[in-house]
N, C-alpha and C positions, 0 to 999 in steps of 0.2 A: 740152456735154461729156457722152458715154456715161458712163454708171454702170456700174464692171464688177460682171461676177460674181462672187462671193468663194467658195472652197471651201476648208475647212479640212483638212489634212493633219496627219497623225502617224509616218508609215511602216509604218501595218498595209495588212495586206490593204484591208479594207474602207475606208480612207481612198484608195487607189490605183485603188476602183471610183469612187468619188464625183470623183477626177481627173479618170477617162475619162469618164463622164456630164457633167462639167460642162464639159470642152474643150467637147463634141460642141454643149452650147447655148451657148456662148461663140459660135460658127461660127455656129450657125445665126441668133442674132440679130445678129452680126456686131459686139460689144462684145469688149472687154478682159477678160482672166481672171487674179484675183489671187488668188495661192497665197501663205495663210496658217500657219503651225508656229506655236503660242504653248505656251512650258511656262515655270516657276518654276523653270528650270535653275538658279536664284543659290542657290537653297537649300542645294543640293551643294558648291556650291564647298568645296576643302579635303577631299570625302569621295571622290572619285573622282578616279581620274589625270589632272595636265591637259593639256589638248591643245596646248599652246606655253604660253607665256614670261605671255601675255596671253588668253589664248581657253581656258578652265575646259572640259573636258572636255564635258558635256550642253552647251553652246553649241555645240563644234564637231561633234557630234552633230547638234542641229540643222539647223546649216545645212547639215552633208550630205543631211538629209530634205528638206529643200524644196526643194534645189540638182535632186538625182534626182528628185522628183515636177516640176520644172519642165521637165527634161531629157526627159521620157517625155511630158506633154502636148506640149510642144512638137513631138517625132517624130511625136504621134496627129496633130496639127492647125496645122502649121508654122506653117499664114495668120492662125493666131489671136494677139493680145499680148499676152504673158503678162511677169506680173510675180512675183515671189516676193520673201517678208522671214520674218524671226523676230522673233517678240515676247515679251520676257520678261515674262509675264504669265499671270494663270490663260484658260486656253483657251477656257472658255466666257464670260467677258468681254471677251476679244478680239476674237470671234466676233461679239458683241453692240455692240459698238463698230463694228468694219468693215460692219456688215448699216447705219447709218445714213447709207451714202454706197455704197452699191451696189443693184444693181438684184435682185437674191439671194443664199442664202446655202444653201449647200451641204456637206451633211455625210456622210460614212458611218454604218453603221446601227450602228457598236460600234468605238469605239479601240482602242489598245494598255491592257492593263492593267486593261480594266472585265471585272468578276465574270460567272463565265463563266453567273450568273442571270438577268443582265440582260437582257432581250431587245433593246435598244436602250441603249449607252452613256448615262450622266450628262450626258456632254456636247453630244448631240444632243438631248436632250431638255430641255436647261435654252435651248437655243438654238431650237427651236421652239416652246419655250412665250413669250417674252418677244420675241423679231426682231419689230421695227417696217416689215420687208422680207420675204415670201414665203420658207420654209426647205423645200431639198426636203432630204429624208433618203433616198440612194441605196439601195436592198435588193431583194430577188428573186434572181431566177434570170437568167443573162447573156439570154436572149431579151428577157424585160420591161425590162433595162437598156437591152438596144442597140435598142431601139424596133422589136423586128420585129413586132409585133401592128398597130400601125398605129393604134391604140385609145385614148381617152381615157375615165378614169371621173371624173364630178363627182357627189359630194353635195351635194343640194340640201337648205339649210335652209327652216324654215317663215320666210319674210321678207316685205316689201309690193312687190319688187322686185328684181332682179338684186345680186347682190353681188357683191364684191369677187373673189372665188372665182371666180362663175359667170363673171366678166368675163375672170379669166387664165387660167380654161380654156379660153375660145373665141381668144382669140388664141393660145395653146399648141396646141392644134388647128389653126388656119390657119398658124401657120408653119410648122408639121410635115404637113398635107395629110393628118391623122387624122380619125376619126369621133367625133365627142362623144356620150358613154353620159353620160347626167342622171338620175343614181337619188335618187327620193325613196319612201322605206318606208312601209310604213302600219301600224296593228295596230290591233283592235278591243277595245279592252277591256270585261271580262264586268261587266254593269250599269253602263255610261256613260248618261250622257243631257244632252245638250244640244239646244239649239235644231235644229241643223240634223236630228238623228238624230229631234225628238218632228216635225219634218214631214216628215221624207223616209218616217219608220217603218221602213224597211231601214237597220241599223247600219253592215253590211258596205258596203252601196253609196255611204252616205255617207261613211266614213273615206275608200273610196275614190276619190268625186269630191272631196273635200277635198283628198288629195293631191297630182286634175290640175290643180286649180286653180292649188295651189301649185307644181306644175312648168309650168302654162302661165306664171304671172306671173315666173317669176325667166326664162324665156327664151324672152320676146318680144321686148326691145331687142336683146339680142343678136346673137337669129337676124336680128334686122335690119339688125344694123351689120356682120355677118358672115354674107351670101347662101352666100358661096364653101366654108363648114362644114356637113357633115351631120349632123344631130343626131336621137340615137334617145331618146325619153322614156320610161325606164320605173319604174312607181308597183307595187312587187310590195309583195305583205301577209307583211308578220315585221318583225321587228328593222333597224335602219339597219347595226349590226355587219355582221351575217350578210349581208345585202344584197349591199354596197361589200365585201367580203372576196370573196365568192364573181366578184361582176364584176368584179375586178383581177385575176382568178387570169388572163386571156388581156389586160392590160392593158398601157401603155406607164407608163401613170402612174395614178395617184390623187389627185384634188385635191379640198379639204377647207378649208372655212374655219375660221377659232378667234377666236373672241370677247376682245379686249383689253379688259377692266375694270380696276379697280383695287380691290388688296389682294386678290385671289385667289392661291392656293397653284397651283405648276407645272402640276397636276393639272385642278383647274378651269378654268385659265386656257386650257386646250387644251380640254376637253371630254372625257365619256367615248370618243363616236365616234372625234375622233383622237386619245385615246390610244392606243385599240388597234388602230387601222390602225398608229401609230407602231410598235407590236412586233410585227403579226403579216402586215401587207400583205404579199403574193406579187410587188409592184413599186414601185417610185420611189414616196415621199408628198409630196406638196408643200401643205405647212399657209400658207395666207394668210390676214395678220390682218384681223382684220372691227373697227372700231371700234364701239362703244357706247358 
């Protein structure tokens, strides 16, 4: 049985972008697309007009949002099977529930109703920090949505081997016939001293053959299980932020692992790196969890 892809709607703008990003990979991996609304409309009952005899106003609100986002992918991408429901529930445990029998989950970069401080709604971010399933968070500019860059950017963590990340970039790249960008950052901090830096005696050189190391090792299986992908490696010296921010600005995507522990706060549990690709990437983020 396909696992579909799940993307949550609400009726804004930016939930109508994550529709049409997520039809477009529905298609492309050739799975089912389920269109989720979930709100605590029962709350209302009695405060607003209702909508028939039986159906509380924000219920049949609802289901007109998800009726119309299903009606509009469905036009994007006829070939695609799409399903739609409402769930009276809070949104981002909805979310986090349907992500444990699909194959992703899919959000806009801001709802209806979130504080116009937030760089990324509540709800996308309670849903990529905790999904047990790869969360992308649709945002950018419509070129980097509609994939015309043709480009993939993957952060590579310091690991003993290919991660979970590095693995769904390379297939997200071959179904799409992109170039994989694997950016790992370097910096030299002023009086470090370790082993490698008292034998090499060059700081600079060794951060940065430390880094090729660590971009040769997460993709050697890869590039082996995936000949048919082009893959550019590059180890520039600054920050991972400023790196991955700067190589999205002509990207399709940005893919990013996040570390699942236990008993870490939203924050942690993502990491600094994607949090702030979460609020400021120039294209699509797709945070995949990394177990530890």
């Amino acid at each position: 049985m396909e696992l579909p892809l799940v993307v949550g709607v609400d009726g804004s703008h930016h939930s109508l972008q994550a529709v049409d990003w997520a039809v477009a990979e529905a298609a492309r991996y050739g799975v089912p697309l389920r269109l989720v609304h979930a709100s605590l409309w029962e709350r209302y009952e009695g405060i607003a007009p209702a909508g028939g005899p039986e159906r509380p106003w924000e219920q049949a609100r609802a289901e007109e949002i998800v009726a119309s986002a299903a009606e509009r992918a469905h036009r994007y991408r006829p070939d695609v099977k799409i399903s739609a429901e409402v769930l009276p529930e809070d949104p981002a445990a909805a979310l986090l529930r349907a992500g444990l029998d699909a194959s992703g989950l899919v959000t806009g970069s801001r709802g209806r109703g979130e504080l116009a401080g937030l760089l990324l709604g509540s709800v996308g971010l309670a849903v990529a920090a905790r999904a047990s399933c790869p969360v992308t968070v649709v945002r950018g500019g419509e070129p980097n949505r509609r994939g015309a860059f043709g480009r993939i950017v993957l952060g590579v963590r310091a690991a003993a081997g290919p991660s979970a990340a590095t693995r769904f970039a390379f297939r997200e790249a071959a179904a799409r016939g992109s170039v994989l960008e694997a950016v790992r950052a370097w910096r030299c901090p002023a009086g470090e001293m370790t082993d490698d830096l008292l034998m090499n005696g060059d700081p600079v050189r060794a951060h940065w053959a430390r880094a090729e190391r660590t971009l040769d090792n997460a993709l050697r299986t890869p590039r082996r299980d995936h000949p048919e992908v082009t893959v550019h490696g590059e180890t520039p010296e600054g920050t991972a932020r400023k790196a991955l921010l700067h190589a999205a600005a002509t990207a399709d995507l940005l893919v990013l692992g996040a570390r699942r522990g236990h008993g870490h706060t939203v924050g942690l549990q993502l990491g600094r790196i994607a949090h702030a690709a979460l609020h400021h990437a120039p294209c699509p983020v797709v945070i995949v969890p990394e177990r530890v």
